[in-house]
N, C-alpha and C positions, 0 to 999 in steps of 0.2 A: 262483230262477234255474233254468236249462233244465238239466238235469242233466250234467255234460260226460261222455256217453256216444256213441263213433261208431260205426255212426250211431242216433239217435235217433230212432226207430220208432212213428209215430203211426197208429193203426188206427183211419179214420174211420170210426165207426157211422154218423153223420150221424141219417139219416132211412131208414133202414134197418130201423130197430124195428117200422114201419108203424104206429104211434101205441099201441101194445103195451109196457107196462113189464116183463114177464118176457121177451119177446123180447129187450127192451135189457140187459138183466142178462145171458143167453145170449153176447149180443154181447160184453160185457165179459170173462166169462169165458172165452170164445172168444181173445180178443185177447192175453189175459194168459197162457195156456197156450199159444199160440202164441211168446211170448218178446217182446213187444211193449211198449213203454217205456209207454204212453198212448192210451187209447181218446178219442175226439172226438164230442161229442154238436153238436147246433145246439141253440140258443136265441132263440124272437121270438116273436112274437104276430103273428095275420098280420095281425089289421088296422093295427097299424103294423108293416107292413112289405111289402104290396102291396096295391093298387086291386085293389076286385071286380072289374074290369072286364079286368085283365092279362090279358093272354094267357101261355099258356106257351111254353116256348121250346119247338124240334124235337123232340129227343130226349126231352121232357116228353109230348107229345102222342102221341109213340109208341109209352110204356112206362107209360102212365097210363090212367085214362078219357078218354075223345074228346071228353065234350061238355062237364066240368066245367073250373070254371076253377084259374087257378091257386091264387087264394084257396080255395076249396074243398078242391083239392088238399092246400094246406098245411096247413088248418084240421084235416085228420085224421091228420095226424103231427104237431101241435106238443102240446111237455111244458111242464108247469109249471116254475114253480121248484122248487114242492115233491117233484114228480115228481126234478127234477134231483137235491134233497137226500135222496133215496131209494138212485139209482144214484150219488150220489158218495158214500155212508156203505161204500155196498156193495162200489164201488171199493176203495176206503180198504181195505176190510176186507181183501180179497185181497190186494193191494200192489198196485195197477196208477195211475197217473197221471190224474186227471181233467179235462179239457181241454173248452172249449166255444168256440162260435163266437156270440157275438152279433150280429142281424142289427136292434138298431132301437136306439134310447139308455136306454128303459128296463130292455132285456137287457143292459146291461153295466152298469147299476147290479146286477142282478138279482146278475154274478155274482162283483159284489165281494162283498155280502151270504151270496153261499155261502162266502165265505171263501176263491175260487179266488185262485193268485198269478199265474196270467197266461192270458191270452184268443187266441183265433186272429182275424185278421180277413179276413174272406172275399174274393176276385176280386171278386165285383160290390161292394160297399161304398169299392175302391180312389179315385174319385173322388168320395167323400160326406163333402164339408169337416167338417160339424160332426160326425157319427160321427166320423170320424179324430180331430178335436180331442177329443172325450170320450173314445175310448178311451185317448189319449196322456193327458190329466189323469188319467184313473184310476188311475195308479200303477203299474200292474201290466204285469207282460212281455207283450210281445206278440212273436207269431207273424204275417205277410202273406201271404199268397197274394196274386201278381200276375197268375194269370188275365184274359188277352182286354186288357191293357195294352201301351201303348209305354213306353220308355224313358224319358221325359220322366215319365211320367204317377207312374212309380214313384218316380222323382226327386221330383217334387213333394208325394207323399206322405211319403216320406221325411224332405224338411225339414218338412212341416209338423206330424209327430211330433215331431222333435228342438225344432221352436218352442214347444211346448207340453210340453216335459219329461221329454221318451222319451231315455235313452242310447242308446247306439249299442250297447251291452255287452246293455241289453234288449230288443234287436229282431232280428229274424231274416227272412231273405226266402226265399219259396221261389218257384221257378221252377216254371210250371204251366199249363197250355192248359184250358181250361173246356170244350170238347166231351169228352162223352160215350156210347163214349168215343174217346179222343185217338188221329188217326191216325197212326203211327210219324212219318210225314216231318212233322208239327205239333208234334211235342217240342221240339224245339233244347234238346238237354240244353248246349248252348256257351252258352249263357245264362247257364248258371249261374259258368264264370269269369269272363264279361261283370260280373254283380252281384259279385263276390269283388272284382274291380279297380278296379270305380267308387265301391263304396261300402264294400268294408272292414268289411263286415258278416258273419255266420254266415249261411250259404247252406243250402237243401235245397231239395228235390224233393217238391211231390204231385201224384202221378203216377194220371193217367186212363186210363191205356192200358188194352189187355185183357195179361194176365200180366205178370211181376215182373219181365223182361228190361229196360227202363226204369230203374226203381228200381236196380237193382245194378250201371246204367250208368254212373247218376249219382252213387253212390259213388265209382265210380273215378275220376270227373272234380271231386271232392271235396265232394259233398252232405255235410252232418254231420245232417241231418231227411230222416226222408222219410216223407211222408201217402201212405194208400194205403185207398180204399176197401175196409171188410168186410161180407161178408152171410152170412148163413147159409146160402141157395140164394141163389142167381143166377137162377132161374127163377119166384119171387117179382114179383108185381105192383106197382111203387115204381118210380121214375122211376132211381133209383140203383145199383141190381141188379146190372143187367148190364155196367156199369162196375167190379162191386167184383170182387175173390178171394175164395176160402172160407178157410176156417181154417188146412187145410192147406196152400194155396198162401202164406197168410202166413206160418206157419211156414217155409216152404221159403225166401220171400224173406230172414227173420230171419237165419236161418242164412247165407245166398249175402251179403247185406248187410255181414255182421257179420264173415265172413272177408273180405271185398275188401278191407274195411276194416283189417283185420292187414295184409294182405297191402300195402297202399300202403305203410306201413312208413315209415323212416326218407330223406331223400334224400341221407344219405350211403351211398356206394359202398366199404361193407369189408367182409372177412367175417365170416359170424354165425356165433355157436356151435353152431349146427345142422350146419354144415358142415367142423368140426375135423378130424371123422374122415373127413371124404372128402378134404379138401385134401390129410394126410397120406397117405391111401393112392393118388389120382390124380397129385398132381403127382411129378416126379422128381427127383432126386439125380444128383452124379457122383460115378460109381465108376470104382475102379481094371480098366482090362482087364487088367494084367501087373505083377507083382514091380515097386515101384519102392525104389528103395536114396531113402534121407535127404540130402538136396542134387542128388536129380538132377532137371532139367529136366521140367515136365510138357509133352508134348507130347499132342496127339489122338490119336498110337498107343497111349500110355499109360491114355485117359479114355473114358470113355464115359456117354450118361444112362441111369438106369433108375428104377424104381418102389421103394418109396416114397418120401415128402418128405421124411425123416425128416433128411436130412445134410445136405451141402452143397447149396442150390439150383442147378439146371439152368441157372440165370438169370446166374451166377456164370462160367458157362463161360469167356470172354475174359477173365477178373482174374486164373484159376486158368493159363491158360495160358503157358508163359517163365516160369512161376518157379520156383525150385527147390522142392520137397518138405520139409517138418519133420520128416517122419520114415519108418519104411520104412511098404510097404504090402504087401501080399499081394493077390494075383489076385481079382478081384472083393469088394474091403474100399470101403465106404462110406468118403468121401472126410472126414477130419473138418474139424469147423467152424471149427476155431481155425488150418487155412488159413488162412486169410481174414483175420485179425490182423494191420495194421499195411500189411496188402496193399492195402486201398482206400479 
């Protein structure tokens, strides 16, 4: 199960490593020194998983080679399996969460066989009937990204996990725009109460934008996930780059993330024990301005508020007034509490 940590911090490597396994290790290690719950590799093979023939998308064509295609493209960042059982030992070893994205039917067999307990499934895969159905038979948790989707479309994805044996307890949706990267007014971080109220699910955020302002928005509007592209430079040749943070900008999101996250806090309104000692020394008391004798009338000549809380509350004022006194007072003597006895 997803660990119940808020929020739960996935540091997408992806393709990032540039078909490099000590790069992808870096990247790991990176993620996990940063304070990051789960580094994200992908997993496919390209010839089942795009025509020689594909074109790349925009952003592909801009931060890539020009003339190759996307097969190509892909062809020199895809990892084995056994590659994967390299960086998930390595994983393991450090303590950091290992996390893939399968993008064809024989990568999600791939990574039951690694022994992973739950898979991500990528924005473009959202409408791929029999992918959804195999990863929903596989047992295993799963994560969504609904990238470049309608509302419908996620809907239908949704039941057709749940028809084929996916809890509701094992799925998670994250809110997410697929340009890279994503331009502020393209977020609709309101999506994500959108998905909280229709479907009752655990929500988050992976976020394309350029900086971590996104991400720690979407905390406060109650993400419990958030994916966040990492790279080691950004100035690196990979289609993914310039979409990601570097280590220390993750780090910085961990931290902004992980207090927002305190900070939402409970929604009831009383006070917290952080606050004991200010309530006492801010709010006021009544006190006496002048000698009062035992049965004499309190009036407003007699009273006045002052600092600290410590006696009778300020709030008191109109119950303490017209009634007699319990007992004497002396000139500026905090008012006692046991006033107040039988009085209201």
């Amino acid at each position: 199960m997803l660990k119940d940590i808020a929020p739960y911090i996935i540091a997408e490597a992806g393709i990032n490593h540039n078909g490099d396994l000590s790069t992808a290790k870096q990247l790991i290690q990176a993620a996990h020194d940063a304070g990051a719950n789960c580094v994200k590799f992908q997993l496919f093979d390209p010839q089942n998983l795009v025509s020689k023939k594909a074109k790349k998308a925009d952003y592909q064509v801009s931060l890539s080679q020009p003339n190759e295609s996307q097969f190509d493209m892909l062809k020199k960042v895809a990892f084995t399996k056994n590659d994967h059982q390299a960086l998930l030992t390595f994983s393991h070893a450090i303590g950091i969460d290992y996390l893939l994205s399968p993008f064809d039917l024989n990568s999600i067999k791939e990574i039951k066989e690694l022994g992973l307990e739950m898979l991500k499934i990528p924005s473009g895969e959202i409408t791929n009937t029999p992918y959804l159905i195999a990863c929903a038979q596989s047992g295993l948790e799963i994560i969504m990204s609904t990238g470049m989707s309608t509302i419908d479309e996620v809907s239908k994805a949704v039941t057709l996990l749940y028809n084929n044996g996916v809890k509701p307890e094992r799925l998670s949706l994250l809110q997410c725009n697929s340009a890279y990267p994503t331009p502020f007014k393209d977020v609709h971080l309101n999506v994500i109460q959108t998905y909280k109220d229709r479907f009752k699910l655990r929500v988050g955020f992976s976020d394309h934008t350029l900086g971590i302002e996104a991400s720690i928005a979407a905390v406060a509007l109650g993400a419990s996930i958030i994916e966040k592209h990492l790279s080691l430079d950004t100035s690196l040749p990979g289609p993914d780059h310039k979409a990601s943070i570097l280590p220390s900008e993750l780090k910085a999101l961990v931290s902004a993330t992980r207090n927002i996250a305190l900070a939402l806090g409970s929604s009831e309104k009383k006070p917290t024990p952080s606050e004991k000692n200010t309530r006492d020394v801010a709010r006021k008391s009544i006190f006496s301005v002048r000698p009062i004798k035992k049965g004499e009338l309190f009036t407003e000549h007699h009273l006045q508020t002052l600092r600290p809380g410590t006696g009778m509350s300020a709030s008191h004022w109109f119950d303490i007034l017209g009634k007699p006194s319990k007992r004497d007072y002396t000139a500026g003597e905090i008012l006692d509490k046991k006033e107040l006895i039988q009085r209201i």
